[in-house]
N, C-alpha and C positions, 0 to 999 in steps of 0.2 A: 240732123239739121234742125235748126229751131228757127223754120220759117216762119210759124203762128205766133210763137213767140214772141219775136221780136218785134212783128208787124202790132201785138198786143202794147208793147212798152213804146214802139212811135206813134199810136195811138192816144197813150196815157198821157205823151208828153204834151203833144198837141190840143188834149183835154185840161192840162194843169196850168199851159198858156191863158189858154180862154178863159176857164174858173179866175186865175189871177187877174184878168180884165176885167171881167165883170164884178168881181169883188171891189177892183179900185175904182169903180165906176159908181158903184153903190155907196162905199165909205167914203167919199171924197165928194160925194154930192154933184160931180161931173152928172152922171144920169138926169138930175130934173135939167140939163140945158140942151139935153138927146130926146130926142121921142120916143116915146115907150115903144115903139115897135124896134128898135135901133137895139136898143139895155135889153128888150128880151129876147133877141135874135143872137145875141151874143151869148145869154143864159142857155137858151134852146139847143143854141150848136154845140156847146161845151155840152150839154147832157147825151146830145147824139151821138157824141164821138167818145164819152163816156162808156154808153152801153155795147158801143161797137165794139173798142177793146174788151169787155170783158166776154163780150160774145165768143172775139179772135181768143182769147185765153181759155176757157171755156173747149173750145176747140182744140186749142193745142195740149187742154190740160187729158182728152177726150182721145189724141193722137197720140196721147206717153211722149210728147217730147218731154227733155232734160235741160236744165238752168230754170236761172230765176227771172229770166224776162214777164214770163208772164205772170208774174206777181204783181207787179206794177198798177194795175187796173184798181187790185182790192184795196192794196196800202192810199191808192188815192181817193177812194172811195171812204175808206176810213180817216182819213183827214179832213175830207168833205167835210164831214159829218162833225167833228171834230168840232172843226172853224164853224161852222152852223152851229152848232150848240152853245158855242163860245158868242157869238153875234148875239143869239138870240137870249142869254143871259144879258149882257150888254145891254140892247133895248129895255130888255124887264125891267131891271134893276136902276134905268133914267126917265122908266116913266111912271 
């Protein structure tokens, strides 16, 4: 059974929600008409529910479950990162 699993990749997903919120909040300049406590509660939770999945994978990587649910966590973390590096080329390279 790939209880950990699973709960790892509905984890990730509800993390890649958020990330995707907050990203179009920041690119779309929506953010300066929120309050900065608003745009980074939004950041904040995406990173909570971020480390949580990988905690849950982590665990289930730790309980020998099988599939690839709990991959899920790392590929979005490597995408993070990804799009962050790409943003922050982006700024460089307009200022």
């Amino acid at each position: 059974m790939n209880k950990f699993g699973k709960w790892s990749f509905f984890l990730a997903i509800i993390s890649l929600v958020l990330f995707i919120a907050f990203a179009l909040l920041l690119t779309t300049g929506y953010a300066l008409r929120l309050s900065p406590s608003t745009t980074s509660a939004v950041g904040t939770i995406a990173v909570v529910v971020l480390v949580a999945s990988v905690i849950v994978s982590l665990v289930s990587l730790a309980k020998g479950e099988t599939g690839k649910w709990k991959l899920a966590p790392w590929l979005l973390i490597g995408a993070s990162v990804l799009v962050l590096v790409i943003l922050l080329n982006v700024v460089w390279m307009s200022g």
